[in-house]
C-alpha positions as CSV (number, residue, x, y, z in Angstrom):
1,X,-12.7,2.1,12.9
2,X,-14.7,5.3,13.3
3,X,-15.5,6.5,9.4
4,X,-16.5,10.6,9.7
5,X,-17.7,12.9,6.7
6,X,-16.0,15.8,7.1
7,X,-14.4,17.1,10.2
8,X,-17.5,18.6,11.9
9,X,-18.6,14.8,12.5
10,X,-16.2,14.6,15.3
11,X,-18.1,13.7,18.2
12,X,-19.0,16.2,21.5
13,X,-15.9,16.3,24.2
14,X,-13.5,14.7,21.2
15,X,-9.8,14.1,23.0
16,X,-6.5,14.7,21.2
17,X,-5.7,12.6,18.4
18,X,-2.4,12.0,16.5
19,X,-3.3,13.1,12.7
20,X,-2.3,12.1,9.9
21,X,-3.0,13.7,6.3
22,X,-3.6,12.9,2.6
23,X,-4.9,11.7,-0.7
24,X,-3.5,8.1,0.1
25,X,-4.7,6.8,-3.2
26,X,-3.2,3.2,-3.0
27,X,-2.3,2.7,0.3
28,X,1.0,1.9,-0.8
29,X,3.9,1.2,0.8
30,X,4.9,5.0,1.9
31,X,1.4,5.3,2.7
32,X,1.5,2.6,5.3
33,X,4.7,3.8,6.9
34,X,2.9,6.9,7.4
35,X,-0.3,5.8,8.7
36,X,1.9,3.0,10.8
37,X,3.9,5.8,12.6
38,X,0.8,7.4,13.2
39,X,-0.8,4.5,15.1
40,X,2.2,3.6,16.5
41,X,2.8,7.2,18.0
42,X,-0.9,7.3,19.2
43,X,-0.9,4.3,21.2
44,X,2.4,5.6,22.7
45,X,0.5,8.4,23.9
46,X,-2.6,6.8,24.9
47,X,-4.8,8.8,22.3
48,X,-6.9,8.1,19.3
49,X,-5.1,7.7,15.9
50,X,-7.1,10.4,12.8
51,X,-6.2,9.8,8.7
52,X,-7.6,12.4,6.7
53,X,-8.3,12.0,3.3
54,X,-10.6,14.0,0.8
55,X,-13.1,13.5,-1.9
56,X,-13.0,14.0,-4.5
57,X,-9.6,14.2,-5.6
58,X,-8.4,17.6,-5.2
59,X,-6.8,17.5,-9.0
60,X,-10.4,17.3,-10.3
61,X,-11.6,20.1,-8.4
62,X,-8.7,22.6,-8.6
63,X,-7.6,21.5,-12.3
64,X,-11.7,20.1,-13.6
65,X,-10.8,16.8,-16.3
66,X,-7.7,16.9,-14.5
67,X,-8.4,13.6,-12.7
68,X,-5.8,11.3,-12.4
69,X,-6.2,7.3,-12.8
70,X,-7.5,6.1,-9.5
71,X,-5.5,3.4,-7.2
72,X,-8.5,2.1,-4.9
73,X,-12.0,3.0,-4.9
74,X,-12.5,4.9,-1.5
75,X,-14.4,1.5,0.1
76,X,-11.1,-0.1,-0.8
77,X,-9.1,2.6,0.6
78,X,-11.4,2.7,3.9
79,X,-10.3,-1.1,4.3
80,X,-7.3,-0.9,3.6
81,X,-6.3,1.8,6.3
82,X,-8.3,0.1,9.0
83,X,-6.5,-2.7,8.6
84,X,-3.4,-0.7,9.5
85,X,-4.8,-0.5,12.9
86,X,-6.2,3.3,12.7
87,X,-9.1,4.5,15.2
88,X,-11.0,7.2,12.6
89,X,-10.9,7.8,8.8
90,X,-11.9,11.5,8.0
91,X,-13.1,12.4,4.5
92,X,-13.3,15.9,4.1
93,X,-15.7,16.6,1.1
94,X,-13.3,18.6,-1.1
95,X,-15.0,21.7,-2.9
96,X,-13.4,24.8,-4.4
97,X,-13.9,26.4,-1.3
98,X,-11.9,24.1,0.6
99,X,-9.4,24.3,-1.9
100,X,-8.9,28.3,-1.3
101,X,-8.1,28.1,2.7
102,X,-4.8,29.4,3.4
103,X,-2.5,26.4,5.1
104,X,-2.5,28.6,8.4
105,X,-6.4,28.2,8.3
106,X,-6.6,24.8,7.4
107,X,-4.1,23.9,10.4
108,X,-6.3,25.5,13.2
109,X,-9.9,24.9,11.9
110,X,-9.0,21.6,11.2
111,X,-6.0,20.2,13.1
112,X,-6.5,22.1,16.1
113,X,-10.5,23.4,16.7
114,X,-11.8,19.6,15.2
115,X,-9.7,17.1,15.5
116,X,-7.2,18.6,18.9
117,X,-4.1,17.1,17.3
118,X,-1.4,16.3,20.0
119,X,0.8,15.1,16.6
120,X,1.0,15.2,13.0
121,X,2.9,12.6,10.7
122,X,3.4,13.4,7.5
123,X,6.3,12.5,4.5
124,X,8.7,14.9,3.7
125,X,7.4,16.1,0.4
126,X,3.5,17.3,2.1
127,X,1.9,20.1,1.2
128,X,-1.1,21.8,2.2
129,X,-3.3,24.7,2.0
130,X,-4.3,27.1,-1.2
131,X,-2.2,26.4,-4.1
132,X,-0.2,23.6,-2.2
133,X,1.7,26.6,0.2
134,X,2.4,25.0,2.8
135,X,5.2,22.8,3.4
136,X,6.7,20.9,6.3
137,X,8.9,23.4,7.2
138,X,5.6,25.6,7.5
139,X,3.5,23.1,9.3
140,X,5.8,22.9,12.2
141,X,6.2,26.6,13.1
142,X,2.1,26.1,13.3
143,X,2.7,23.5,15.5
144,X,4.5,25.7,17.5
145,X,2.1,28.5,17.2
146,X,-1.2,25.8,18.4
147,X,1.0,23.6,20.6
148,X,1.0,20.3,18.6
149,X,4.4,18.5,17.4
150,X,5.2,18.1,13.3
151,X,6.4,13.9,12.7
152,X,7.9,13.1,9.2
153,X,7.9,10.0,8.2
154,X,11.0,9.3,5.7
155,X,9.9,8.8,1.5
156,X,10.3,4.8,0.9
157,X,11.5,3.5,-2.3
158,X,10.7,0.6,-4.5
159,X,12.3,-2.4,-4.8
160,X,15.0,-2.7,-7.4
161,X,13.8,-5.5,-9.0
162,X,15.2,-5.5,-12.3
163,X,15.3,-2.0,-12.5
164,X,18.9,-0.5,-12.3
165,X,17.8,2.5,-10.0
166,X,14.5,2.4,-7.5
167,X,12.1,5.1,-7.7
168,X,10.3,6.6,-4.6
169,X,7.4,5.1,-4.3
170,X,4.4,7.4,-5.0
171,X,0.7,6.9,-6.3
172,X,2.3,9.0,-9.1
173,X,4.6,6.0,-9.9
174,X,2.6,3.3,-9.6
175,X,0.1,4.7,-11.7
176,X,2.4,5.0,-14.8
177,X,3.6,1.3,-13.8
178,X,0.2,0.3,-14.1
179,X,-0.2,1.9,-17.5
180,X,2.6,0.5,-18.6
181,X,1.6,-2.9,-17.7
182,X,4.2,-3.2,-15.3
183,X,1.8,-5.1,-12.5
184,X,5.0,-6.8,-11.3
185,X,6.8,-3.7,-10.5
186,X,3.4,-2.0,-9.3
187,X,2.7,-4.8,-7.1
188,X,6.1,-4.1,-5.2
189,X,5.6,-0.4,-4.2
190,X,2.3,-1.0,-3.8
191,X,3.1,-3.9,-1.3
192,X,0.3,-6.0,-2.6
193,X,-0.8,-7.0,-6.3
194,X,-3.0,-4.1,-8.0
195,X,-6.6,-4.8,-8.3
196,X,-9.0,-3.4,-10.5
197,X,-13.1,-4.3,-9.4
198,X,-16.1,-3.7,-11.2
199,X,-19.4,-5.4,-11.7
200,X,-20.1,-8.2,-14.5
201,X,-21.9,-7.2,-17.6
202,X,-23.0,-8.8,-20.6
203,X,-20.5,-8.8,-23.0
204,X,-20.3,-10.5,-27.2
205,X,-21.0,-14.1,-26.0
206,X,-18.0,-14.5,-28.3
207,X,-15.6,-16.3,-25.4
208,X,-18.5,-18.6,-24.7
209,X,-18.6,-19.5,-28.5
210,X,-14.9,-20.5,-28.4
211,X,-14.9,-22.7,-25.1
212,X,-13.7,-19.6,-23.0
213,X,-16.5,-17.6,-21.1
214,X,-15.3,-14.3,-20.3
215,X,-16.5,-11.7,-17.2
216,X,-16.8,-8.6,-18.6
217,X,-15.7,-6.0,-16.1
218,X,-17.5,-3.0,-16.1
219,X,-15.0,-0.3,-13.8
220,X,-16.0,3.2,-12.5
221,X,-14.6,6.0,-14.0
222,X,-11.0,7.2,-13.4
223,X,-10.3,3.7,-12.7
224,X,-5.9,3.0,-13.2
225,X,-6.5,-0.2,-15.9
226,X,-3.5,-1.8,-17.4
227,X,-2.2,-1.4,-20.5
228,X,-3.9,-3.4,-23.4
229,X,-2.2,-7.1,-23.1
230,X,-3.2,-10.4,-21.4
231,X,-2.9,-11.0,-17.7
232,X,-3.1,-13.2,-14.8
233,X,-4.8,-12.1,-12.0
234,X,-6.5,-14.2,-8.5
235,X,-10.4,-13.2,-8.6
236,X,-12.3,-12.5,-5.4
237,X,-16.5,-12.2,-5.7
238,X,-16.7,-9.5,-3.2
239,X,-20.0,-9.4,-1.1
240,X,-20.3,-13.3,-1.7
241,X,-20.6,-16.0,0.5
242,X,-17.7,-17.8,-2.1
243,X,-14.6,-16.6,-0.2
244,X,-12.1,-18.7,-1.8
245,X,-10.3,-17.4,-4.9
246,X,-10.1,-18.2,-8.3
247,X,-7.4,-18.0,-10.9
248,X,-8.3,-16.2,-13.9
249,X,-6.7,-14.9,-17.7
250,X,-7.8,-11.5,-18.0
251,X,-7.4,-9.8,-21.7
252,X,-7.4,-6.1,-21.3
253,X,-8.0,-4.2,-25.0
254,X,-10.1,-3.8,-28.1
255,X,-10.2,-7.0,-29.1
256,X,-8.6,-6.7,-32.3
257,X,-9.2,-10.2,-34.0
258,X,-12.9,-9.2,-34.1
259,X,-12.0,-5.5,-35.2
260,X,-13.3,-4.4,-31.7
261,X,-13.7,-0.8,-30.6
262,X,-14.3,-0.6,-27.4
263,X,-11.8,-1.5,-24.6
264,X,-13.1,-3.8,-22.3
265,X,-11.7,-5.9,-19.4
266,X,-12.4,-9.8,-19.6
267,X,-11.7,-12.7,-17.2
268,X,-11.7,-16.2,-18.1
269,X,-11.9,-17.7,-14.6
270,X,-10.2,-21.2,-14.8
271,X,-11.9,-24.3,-13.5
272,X,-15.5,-22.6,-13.0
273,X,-18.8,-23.0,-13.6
274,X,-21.3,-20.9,-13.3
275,X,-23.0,-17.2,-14.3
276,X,-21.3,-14.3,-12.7
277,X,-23.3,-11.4,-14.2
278,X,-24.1,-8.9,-11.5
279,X,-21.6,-9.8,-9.1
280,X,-19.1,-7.7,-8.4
281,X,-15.6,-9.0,-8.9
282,X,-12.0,-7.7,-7.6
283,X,-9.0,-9.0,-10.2
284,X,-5.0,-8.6,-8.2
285,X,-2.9,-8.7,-11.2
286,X,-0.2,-11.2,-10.8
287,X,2.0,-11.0,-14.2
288,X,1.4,-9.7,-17.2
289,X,1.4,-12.4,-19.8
290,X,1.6,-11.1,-23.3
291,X,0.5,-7.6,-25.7
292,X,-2.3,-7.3,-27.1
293,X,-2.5,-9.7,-31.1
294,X,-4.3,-9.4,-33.9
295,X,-4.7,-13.3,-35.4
296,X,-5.8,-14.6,-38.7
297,X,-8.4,-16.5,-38.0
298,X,-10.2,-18.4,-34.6
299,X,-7.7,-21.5,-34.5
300,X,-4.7,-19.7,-33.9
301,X,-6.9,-17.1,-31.7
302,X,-7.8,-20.7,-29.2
303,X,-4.1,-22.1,-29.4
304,X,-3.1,-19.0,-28.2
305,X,-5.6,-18.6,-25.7
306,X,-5.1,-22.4,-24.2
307,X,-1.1,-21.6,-24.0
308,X,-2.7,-18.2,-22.2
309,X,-4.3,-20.5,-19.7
310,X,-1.7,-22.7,-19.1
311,X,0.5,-19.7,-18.2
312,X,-1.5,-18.5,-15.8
313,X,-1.5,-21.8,-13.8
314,X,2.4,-21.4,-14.0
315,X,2.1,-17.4,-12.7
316,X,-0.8,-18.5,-9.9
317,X,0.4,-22.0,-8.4
């Protein structure tokens, strides 16, 4: 997959494309039946197959502290989508100035004189151009206008699960299932379990003092982190040569037994040995185990966190 910043990176006598167009934070589900038609409708044609994305998020930049909870890290993202198959990923560095082109603008400087789109896929709730005026409805009498054809792709919905009524799936969604602590329910829309990845930093030394050495997950900023409670999650040492991986117990919170402050996200990877600080880690969240306690005392603090352990061998078999 061809990875471009910005659309002027597309290369000298560039064909037509079939484009695609969005924030795609998650890659979930409805993001892959997008992206899917897309390719799908590309090879049909014989042509390459474009997703467009930005960065930063546009909230941040048209609403500043705005910034929602992020899904995947944009090297996630970028892997994510070429494994659906697509021929280029366009990131269009997002600035205020972007932000103010009209959608009749944005549709010929960058649909049709950059990227010579034969196609566009989008869902049926897309918007474009300054102060989200554009609709579907809009891009297609564009379409007409620069001689390219408008595809939507239908909204997808989450599985029921226990839920009495499904919700469309949407990064929107997920992100309060995450903060909810709902990684079961996120893990369905999403179409794969949520992960969260960060790089290991010294932490209290206080899990090593009770018999359970914990990663301490330092995350980027704006990163979606469950709510406070205990989890199990498979952990995968990205960039190592150790491919295989690892259940772990991850306790998300403040720590409260030890009248913590800060909220930090630790791993006690089961049957290892070994030091993980500086790696950098990737936790899927499997099931959400328990809340957050407060215990009197460090007896009934290890009981609890051995019964912790032995439910995550039950939730990762």
């Amino acid at each position: 997959m061809q990875r471009w910043r910005g659309v002027e990176a597309a290369p000298a006598g560039w064909g037509r494309s079939v484009v695609t167009i969005g924030v795609f934070d998650g890659v979930h589900r409805g993001h892959q039946q997008i992206i899917g038609h897309t390719v799908a409708r590309a090879r049909q044609l014989g042509i390459a197959s474009v997703v467009v994305t930005f960065d930063p998020h546009p909230s941040e930049v048209v609403r500043p502290g705005s910034h929602p909870a992020i899904l995947t890290e944009s090297g996630r993202k970028a892997e994510l989508i070429e494994a659906l198959g697509v021929d280029v990923l366009c990131v269009i560095p997002f600035t205020l100035e972007f932000s103010h082109l009209s959608a009749e603008t944005f549709a010929h400087d960058v649909l049709v004189e950059h990227l010579h789109a034969s196609a566009v896929v989008v869902g049926q709730n897309f918007r474009f151009g300054h102060k989200a005026a554009g609709d579907v409805a809009l891009l297609e009498r564009l379409g007409r206008t620069f001689g390219f054809t408008v595809e939507g792709a239908p909204l997808v919905s989450s599985a029921p699960g226990d839920r009495p009524e499904s919700a469309v799936v949407s990064s929107t969604y997920i992100r309060s299932c995450v903060d909810a602590g709902d990684v079961a329910e996120a893990a369905r829309a999403l179409g794969r379990p949520h992960r969260l990845e960060g790089v290991v930093v010294r932490g209290d030394l206080r899990g090593r003092e009770l018999g359970f050495p914990t990663a301490n997950l330092m995350t980027s900023p704006h990163t979606a982190v469950p709510a406070d409670g205990v989890y199990a999650a498979w952990l995968a040492r990205r960039g190592s040569a150790h491919t295989e991986p690892l259940r772990a117990a991850v306790s998300i919170g403040t720590n409260p037994t030890f009248s913590g402050r800060e909220r930090r996200v630790e791993a006690y990877v089961l049957d290892f040995e070994g030091d993980l600080y500086g790696e950098r880690l990737a936790l899927d969240f499997v099931a959400r185990l328990r809340e957050m306690r407060r215990y009197d005392g460090i007896e009934p603090l290890v009981a609890q966190i051995e019964h912790d352990v032995a439910d995550t061998r039950v939730a990762l078999p």
